[in-house]
C-alpha positions in Angstrom: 18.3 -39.1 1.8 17.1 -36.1 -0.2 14.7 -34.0 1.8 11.6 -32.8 0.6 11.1 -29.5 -0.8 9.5 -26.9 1.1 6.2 -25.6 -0.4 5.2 -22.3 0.4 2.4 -22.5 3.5 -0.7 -20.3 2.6 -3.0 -18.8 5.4 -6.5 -18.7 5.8 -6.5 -15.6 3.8 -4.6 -16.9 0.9 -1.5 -14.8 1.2 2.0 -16.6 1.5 3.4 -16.4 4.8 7.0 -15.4 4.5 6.4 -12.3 1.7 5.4 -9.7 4.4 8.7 -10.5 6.6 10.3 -10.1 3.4 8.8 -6.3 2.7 9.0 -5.5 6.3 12.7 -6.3 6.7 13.7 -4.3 3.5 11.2 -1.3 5.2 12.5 -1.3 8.1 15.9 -0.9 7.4 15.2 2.2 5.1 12.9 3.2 8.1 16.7 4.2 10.0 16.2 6.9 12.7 12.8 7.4 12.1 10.0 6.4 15.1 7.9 3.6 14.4 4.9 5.5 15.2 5.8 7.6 12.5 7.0 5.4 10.0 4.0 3.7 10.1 2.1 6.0 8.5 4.7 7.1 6.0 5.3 2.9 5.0 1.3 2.1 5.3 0.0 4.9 3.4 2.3 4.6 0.5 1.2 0.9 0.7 -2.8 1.8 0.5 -1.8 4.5 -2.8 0.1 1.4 -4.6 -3.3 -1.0 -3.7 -5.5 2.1 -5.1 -3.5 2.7 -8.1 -3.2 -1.0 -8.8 -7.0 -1.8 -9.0 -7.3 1.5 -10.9 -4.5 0.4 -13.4 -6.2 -3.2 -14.0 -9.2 -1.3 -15.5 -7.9 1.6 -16.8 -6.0 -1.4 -19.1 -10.0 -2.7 -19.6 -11.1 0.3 -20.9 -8.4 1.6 -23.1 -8.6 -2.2 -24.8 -12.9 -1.5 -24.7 -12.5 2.1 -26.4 -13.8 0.9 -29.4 -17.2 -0.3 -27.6 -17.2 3.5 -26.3 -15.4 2.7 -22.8 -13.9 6.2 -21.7 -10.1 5.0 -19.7 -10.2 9.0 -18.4 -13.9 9.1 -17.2 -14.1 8.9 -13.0 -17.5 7.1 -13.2 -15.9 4.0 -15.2 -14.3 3.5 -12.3 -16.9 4.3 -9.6 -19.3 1.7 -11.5 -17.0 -1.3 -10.3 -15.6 0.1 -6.8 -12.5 1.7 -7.9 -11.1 4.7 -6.7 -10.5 7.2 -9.4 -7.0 8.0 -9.6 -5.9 10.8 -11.2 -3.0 11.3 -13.4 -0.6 12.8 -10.5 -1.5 10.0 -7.9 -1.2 7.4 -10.3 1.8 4.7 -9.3 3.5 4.6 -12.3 4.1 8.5 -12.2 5.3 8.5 -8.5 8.0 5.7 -9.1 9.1 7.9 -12.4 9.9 10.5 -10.2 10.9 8.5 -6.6 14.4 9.9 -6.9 13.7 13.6 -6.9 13.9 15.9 -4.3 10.8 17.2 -4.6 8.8 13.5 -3.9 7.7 14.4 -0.5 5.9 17.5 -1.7 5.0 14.7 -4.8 3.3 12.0 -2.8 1.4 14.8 -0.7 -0.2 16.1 -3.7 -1.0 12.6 -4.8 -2.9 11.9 -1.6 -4.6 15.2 -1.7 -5.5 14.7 -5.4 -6.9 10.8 -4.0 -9.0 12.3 -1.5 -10.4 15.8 -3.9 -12.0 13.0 -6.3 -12.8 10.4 -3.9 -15.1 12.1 -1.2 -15.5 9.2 0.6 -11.7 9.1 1.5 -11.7 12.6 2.6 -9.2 13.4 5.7 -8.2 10.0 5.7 -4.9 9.9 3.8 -1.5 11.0 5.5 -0.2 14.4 4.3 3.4 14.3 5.5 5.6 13.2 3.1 7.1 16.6 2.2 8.2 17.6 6.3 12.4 18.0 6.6 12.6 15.5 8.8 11.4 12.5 6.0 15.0 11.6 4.1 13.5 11.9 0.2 16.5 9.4 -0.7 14.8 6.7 2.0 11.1 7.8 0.7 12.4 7.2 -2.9 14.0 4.0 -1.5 10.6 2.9 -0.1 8.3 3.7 -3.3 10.9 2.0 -5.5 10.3 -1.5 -3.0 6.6 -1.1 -2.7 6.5 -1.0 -6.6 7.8 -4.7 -6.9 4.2 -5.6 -4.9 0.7 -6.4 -6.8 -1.4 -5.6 -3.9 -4.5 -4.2 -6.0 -5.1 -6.6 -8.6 -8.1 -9.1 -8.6 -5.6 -12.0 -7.7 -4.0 -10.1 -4.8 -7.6 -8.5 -3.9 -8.7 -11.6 -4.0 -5.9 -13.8 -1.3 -6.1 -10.2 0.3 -2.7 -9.0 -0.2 -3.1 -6.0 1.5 -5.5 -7.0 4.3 -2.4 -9.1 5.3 0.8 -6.9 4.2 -1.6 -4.2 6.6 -2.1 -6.6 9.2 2.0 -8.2 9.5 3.1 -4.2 9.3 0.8 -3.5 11.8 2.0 -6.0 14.2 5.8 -5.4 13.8 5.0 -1.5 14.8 3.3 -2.7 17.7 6.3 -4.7 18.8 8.6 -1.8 17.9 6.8 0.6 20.0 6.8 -1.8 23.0 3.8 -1.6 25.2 2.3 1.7 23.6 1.8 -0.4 20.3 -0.6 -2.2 21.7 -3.5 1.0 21.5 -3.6 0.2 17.5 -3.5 -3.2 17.4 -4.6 -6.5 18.8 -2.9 -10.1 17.5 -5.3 -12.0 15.5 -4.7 -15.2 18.0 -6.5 -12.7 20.4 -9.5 -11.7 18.5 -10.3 -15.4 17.4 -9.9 -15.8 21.5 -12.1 -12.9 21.9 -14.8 -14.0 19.2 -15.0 -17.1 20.3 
């Protein structure tokens, strides 16, 4: 007898189950000596620059194609007027994953997140600024922006099944369990807050 085929089981959310194990796995084994408390920052930030550069992407792409209706692609407020984040040119995705295999993409990525936060005031002292310190393997870094680029994450589909909200919360949870008990300070299981809430 045949056996039926397996369909991919969606969450309340609308993100597959199954993808983040997928993303974590392949992280975490570039991740090598590196702390978990550390590499947490290092793997989430470069994950919330992807969702920022994504959205900014998708209507960077509406505006060139609106140019002739007098839509400006370069002009900060374009973006602003629909939520965006203003990106500019150095922070942008498609530039960082040009240049993931040079030595200097610690020093890169910082810039980027400095560049993120100068033009968006409201994400100022937010973004991690580390990515250039000896102790981050560039090869491992390059590594990790090459396998966060095969993710949409900042799209209007992924923003809305909230990609992100769930990549965030399944990376989250796996730090927590790799730091053992100390993990527990940054995060609480959802099976506990619907407890909690209810």
């Amino acid at each position: 007898m045949a056996r039926p085929k397996k369909t991919a089981v969606k969450n309340n959310n609308g993100a597959n189950l199954g993808f983040e194990a997928k993303l974590w796995q392949t992280a975490d084994a570039m991740r090598g000596s590196m702390d978990a408390a550390e590499y947490k920052h290092v793997a989430l930030g470069l994950i919330f620059l992807k969702y920022i550069s994504d959205a900014f992407e998708e209507q960077h792409a509406k505006l060139t194609a609106e140019r002739s209706k007098g839509a400006d692609p370069e002009d900060p407020d374009e973006y602003r007027a629909v939520n965006i984040f203003w990106v500019p040119k150095e922070a942008r995705w498609p530039h960082l994953k040009a240049n993931a295999k040079q030595p200097t993409i610690g020093q890169m990525v910082d810039d980027a997140m400095d560049a993120v936060e100068r033009d968006n005031p409201s994400l100022k002292g937010v973004l991690p600024k580390d990515y250039a310190r000896p102790a981050l393997d560039k090869l491992r870094l390059g590594q990790l922006i090459d396998l966060v680029s095969n993710i949409l994450v900042g799209d209007t589909e992924s923003r809305s099944k909230d990609v992100l909200g769930r990549v965030y919360e399944y990376f989250l949870s796996q730090f927590a369990s790799a730091e053992g008990k100390k993990g527990g300070e940054f995060y609480t299981p959802r099976c506990v807050v619907k407890l909690l809430s209810r």
